[in-house]
C-alpha positions as CSV (number, residue, x, y, z in Angstrom):
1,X,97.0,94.4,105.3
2,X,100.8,93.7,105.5
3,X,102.0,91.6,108.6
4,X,104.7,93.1,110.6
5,X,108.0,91.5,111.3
6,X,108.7,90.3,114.6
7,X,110.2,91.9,116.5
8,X,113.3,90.0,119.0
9,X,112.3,91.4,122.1
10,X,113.1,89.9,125.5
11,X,110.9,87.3,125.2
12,X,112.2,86.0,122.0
13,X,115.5,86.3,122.6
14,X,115.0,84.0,126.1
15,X,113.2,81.2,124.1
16,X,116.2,81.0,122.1
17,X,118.5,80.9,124.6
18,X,116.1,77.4,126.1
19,X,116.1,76.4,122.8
20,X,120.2,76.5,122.4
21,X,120.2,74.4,126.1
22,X,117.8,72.1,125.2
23,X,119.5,71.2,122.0
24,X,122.4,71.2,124.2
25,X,121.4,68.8,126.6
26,X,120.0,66.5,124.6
27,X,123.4,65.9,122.6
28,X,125.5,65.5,126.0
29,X,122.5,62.8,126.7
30,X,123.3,61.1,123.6
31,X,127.1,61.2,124.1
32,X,126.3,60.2,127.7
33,X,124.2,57.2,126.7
34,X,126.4,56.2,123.7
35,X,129.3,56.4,126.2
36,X,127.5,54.1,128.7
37,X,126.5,51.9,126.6
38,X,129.0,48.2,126.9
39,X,131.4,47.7,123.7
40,X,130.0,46.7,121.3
41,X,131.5,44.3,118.3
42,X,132.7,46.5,114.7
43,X,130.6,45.5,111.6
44,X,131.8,42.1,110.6
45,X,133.8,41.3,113.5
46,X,132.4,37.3,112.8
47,X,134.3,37.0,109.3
48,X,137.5,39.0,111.0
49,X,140.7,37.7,113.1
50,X,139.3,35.7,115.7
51,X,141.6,33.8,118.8
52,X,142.0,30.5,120.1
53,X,142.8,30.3,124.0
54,X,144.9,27.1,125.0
55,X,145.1,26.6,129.0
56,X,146.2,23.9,131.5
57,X,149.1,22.0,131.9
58,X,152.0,20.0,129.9
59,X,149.3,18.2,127.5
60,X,147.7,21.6,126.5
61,X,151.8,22.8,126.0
62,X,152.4,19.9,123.9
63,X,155.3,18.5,125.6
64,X,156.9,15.0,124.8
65,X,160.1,13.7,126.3
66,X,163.6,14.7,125.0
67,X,161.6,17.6,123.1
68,X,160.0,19.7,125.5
69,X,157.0,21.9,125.0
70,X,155.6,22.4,121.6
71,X,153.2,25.1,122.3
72,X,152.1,25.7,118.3
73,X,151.5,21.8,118.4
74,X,150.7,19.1,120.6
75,X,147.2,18.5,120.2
76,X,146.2,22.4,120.8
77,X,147.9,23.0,116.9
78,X,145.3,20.2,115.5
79,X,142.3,22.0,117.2
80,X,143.5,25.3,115.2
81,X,143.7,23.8,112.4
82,X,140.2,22.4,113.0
83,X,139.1,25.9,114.1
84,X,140.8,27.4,111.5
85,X,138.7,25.1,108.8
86,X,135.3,26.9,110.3
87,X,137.0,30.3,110.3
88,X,140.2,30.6,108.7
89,X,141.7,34.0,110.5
90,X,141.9,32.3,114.1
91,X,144.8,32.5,115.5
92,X,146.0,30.9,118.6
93,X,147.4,32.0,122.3
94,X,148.8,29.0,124.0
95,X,149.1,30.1,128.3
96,X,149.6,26.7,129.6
97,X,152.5,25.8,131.7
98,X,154.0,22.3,132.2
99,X,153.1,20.8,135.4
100,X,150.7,23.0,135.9
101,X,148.0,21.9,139.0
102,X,144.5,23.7,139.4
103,X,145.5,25.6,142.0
104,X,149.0,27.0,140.2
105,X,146.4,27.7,137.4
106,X,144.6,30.3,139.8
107,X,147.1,31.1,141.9
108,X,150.5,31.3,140.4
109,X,153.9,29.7,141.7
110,X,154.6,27.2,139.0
111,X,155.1,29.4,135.7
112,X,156.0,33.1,135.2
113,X,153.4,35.3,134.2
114,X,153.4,39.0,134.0
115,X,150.3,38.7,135.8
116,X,151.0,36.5,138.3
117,X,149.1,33.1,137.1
118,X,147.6,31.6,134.1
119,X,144.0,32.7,135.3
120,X,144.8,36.1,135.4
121,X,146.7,36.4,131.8
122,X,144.0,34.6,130.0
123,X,141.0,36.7,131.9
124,X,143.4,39.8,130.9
125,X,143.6,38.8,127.4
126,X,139.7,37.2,127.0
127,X,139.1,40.9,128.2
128,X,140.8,42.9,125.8
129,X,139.4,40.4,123.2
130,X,136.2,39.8,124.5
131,X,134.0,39.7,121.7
132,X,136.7,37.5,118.8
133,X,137.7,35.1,120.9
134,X,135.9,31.7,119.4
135,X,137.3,29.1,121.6
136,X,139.3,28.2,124.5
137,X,140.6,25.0,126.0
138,X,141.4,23.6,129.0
139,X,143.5,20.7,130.4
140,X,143.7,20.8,133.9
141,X,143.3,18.1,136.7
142,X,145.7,15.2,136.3
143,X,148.4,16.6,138.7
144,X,146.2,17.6,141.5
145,X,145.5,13.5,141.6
146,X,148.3,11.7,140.6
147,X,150.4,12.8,143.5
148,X,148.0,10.3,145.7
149,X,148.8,6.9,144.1
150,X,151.9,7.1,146.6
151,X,149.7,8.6,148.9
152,X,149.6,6.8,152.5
153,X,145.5,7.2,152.7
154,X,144.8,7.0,148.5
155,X,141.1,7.9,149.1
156,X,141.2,10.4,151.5
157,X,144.0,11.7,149.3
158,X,141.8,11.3,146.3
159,X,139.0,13.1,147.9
160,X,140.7,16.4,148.9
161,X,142.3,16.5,145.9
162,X,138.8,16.3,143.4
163,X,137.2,18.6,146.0
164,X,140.3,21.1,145.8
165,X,139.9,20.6,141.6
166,X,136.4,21.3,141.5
167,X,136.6,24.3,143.2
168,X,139.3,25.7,141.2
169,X,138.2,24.7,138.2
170,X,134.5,26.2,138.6
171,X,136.5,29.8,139.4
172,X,138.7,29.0,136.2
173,X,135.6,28.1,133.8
174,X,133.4,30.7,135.2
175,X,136.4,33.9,135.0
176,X,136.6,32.5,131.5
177,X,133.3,32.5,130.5
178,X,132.3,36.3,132.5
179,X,135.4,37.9,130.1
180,X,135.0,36.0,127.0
181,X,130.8,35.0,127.0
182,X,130.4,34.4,123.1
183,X,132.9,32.0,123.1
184,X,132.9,27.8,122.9
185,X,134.7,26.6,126.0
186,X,136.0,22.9,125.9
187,X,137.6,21.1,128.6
188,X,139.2,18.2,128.1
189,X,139.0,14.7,129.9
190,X,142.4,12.5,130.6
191,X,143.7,8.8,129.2
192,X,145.1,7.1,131.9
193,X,148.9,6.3,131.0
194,X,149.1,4.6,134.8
195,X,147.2,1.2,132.5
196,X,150.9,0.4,131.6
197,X,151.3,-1.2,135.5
198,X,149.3,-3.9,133.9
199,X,152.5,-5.4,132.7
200,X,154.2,-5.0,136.6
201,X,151.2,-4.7,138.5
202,X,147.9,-5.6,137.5
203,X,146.1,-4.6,140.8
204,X,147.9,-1.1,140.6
205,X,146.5,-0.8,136.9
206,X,143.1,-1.1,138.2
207,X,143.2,1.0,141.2
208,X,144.4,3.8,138.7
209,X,141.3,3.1,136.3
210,X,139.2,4.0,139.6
211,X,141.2,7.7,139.9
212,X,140.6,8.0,136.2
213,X,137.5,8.2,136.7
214,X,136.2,10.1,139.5
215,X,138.8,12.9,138.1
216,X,136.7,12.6,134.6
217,X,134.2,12.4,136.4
218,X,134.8,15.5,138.7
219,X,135.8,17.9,135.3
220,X,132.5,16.7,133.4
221,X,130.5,17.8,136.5
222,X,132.5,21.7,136.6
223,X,132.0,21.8,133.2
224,X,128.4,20.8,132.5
225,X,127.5,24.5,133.2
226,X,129.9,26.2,131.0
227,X,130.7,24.3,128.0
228,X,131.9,20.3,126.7
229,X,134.0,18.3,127.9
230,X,135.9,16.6,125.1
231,X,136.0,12.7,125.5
232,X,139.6,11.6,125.7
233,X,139.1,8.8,127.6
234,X,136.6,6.7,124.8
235,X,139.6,7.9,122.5
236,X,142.0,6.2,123.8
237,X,139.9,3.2,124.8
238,X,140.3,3.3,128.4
239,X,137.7,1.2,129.2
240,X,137.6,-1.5,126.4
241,X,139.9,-4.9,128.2
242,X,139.4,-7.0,125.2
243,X,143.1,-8.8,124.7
244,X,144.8,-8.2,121.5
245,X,147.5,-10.3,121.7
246,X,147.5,-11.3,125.0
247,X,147.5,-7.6,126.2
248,X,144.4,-5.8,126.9
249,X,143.2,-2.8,124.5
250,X,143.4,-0.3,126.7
251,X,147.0,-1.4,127.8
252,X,148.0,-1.7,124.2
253,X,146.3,1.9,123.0
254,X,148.5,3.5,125.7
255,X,151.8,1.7,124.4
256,X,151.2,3.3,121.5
257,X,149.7,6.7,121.8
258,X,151.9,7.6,124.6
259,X,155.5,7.5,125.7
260,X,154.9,5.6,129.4
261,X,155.6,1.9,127.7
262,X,158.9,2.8,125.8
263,X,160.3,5.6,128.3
264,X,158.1,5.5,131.3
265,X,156.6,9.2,130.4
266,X,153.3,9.5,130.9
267,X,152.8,12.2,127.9
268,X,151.4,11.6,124.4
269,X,153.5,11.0,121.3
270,X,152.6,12.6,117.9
271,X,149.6,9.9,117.6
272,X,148.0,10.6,120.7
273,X,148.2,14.2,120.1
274,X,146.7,14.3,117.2
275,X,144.1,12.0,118.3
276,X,143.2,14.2,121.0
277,X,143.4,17.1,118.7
278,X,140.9,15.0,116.6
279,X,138.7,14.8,119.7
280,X,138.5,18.1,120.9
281,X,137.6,19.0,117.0
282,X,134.7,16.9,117.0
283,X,132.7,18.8,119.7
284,X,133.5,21.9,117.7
285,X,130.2,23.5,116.1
């Protein structure tokens, strides 16, 4: 017996029409959830272009006396070049402003930004780059502090100021870390150029060793949660008093990895940049 065709009656001809909707819906569900879903990275983004952040103040702008800022070097060009040893397309964005203090970092009102602060153009740039930025830097601390070594009250100066820092900086680390979360933060620690007193005022000299501290100590703290904290102090052998020549090491090391002994600027010369540089490179992975 021969089978007869179907015919498309009514019934047919509404199980198609489901059919059609079903197939319907479930594509605008897969367009919905592909749509929903965060960015992810393109194929390969790790051996692409990546970016190096720089942020803080006059060290992380490179300046030096009689020069100015030298934002492509200072000790941030040494770290690219570090970086750029590990993966060779980084490239660098350098956002930090001479005399720069933790709360101008957040809030604005010491350099120009189209944004309105430092904070805001690197979280706008970490953003847009969120998933090939490797590293970002941060120097950030020494003028909140310094200010109080003419202060009337030095320790009650001293402790508003480290309390002020450690907020600031916690809100600066943690921005940093919620728009760019796959990359290396590094902060760095300070020298202290204030060891050149020992020649005019030894007692000075030691009372700045003591801000040196709790301020290192204070940026190791904020940082502990969000990245390192590269060690410039032991670089510049803050700590070590053994005379050389009559004149303690740590004295001496400042004479001649800074500017404060010849022209009574407190900033690094080519030497302590690029041992700085060297230091932040050694806490790279």
């Amino acid at each position: 017996m021969l089978s007869r065709p179907l015919r498309k009656g009514p019934c047919m001809r509404k199980l198609a029409v489901i059919a059609v909707a079903v197939i319907s819906t479930l594509g605008l569900l897969s367009s919905s959830a592909q749509a929903a879903r965060p960015d992810t990275p393109p194929p390969g983004a790790a051996k692409a272009m990546g970016w190096y952040v720089a942020l803080g103040d006059s060290l992380a702008a490179g300046y030096q006396p009689g020069a100015g800022d030298d934002k492509d070097g200072g000790y941030v060009g040494k770290v690219l070049t570090a970086e750029q040893a590990i993966a060779p397309k980084t490239k660098l964005v350098n956002l930090a402003c001479s005399g720069e203090t933790s709360s101008t970092l957040v809030n604005g009102g010491r350099c120009e930004y189209e944004l309105g602060s430092q904070l805001a153009e690197a979280v706008d740039f970490l953003s847009a780059h969120k998933f090939t930025t490797r590293l970002v830097t941060v120097t950030i601390g020494a003028n909140d502090v310094t200010p109080c070594l003419s202060a009337p009250d030095r320790n009650a100066c001293v402790a508003q100021r480290l309390q002020a820092l450690a907020g600031n900086l916690q809100q600066t680390l943690a921005k940093v870390h919620a728009a760019a979360p796959d990359a290396k933060i590094v902060v760095t620690n300070y020298y202290n150029p204030y060891l050149a007193l020992w020649f005019s005022d030894p007692t000075l000299a030691a009372i700045t060793t003591q801000l040196q501290v709790a301020l290192n100590n204070t940026i190791a703290a904020v940082t502990a949660p969000y990245g390192t904290t590269a060690d410039v102090a032991t670089a510049f052998q803050s700590f070590t008093t053994t005379p050389v020549n009559g004149v303690p090491t740590n004295v001496g090391v400042i004479c001649s990895l800074t500017w404060m002994c010849a022209r009574s600027d407190i900033h690094a010369n080519d030497a302590g940049y690029a041992l700085i540089g060297q230091t932040v490179a050694g806490v790279l992975d």
